[in-house]
N, C-alpha and C positions, 0 to 999 in steps of 0.2 A: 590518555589521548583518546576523542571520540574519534569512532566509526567513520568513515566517510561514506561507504556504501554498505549494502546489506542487500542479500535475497530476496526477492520479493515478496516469495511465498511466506519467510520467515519474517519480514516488515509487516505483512498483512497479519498475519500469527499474532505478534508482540503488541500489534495498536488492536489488537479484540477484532477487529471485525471478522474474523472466521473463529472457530472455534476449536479445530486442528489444523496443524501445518498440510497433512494432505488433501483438506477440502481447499484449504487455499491454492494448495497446488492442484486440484484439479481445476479449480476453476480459470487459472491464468492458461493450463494447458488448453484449453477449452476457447479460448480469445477473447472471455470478457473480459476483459480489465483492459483498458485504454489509456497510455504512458505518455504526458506530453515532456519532455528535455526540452529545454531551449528553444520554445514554439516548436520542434518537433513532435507530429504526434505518431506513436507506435502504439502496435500490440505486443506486449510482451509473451512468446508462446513457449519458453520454458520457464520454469520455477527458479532455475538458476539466475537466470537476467537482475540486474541488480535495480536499487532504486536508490537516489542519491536525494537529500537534503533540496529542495526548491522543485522537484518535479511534484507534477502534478497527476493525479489517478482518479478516473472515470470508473465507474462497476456497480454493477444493479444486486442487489440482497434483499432478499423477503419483498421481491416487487418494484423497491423506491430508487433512484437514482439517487449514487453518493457521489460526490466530488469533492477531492480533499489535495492540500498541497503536503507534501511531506517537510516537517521539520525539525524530526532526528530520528538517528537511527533505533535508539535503545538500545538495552544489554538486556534484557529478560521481559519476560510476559509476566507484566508485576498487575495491579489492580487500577481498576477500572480510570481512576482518576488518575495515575500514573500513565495510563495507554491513552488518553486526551491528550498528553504534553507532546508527544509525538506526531499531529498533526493540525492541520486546520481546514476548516468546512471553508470550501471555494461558493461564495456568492453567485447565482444564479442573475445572469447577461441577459 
């Protein structure tokens, strides 16, 4: 049975974009990263807060603005092509 939610710090871990679980987690403690649910938009400001399948995450790395929708959770920090299936790049409005 998949996942339905997952940590964030540990979601951003498993799709690559950080490189350890506590740079991820400092940087969600820190209030970059931008969590819209359901047209809601949040700052998620512990590493605990989860992230579910169809939200969507805002957060700036090496400069560039990302925007991606979450579309699963995963089970491991597997390779690179593996950490793509777990999201998708949000089109720029």
């Amino acid at each position: 049975m998949a996942e339905e939610s997952c940590r964030i710090d540990v979601w951003l871990w498993r799709a690559r974009f950080f490189k350890t679980r506590t740079l991820a987690a400092q940087v969600v403690e820190a209030g970059r990263i931008h969590l819209t649910r359901g047209g809601v938009l949040s700052r998620p400001d512990k590493p605990s807060r989860t992230v579910k399948t169809g939200d969507e995450l805002v957060f700036a790395i090496a400069g560039r603005l990302t925007a991606v929708r979450v579309d699963s959770m995963g089970t491991r920090r597997g390779p690179t092509a593996e950490a793509r299936l777990l999201y998708s790049p949000l089109e720029e409005s």
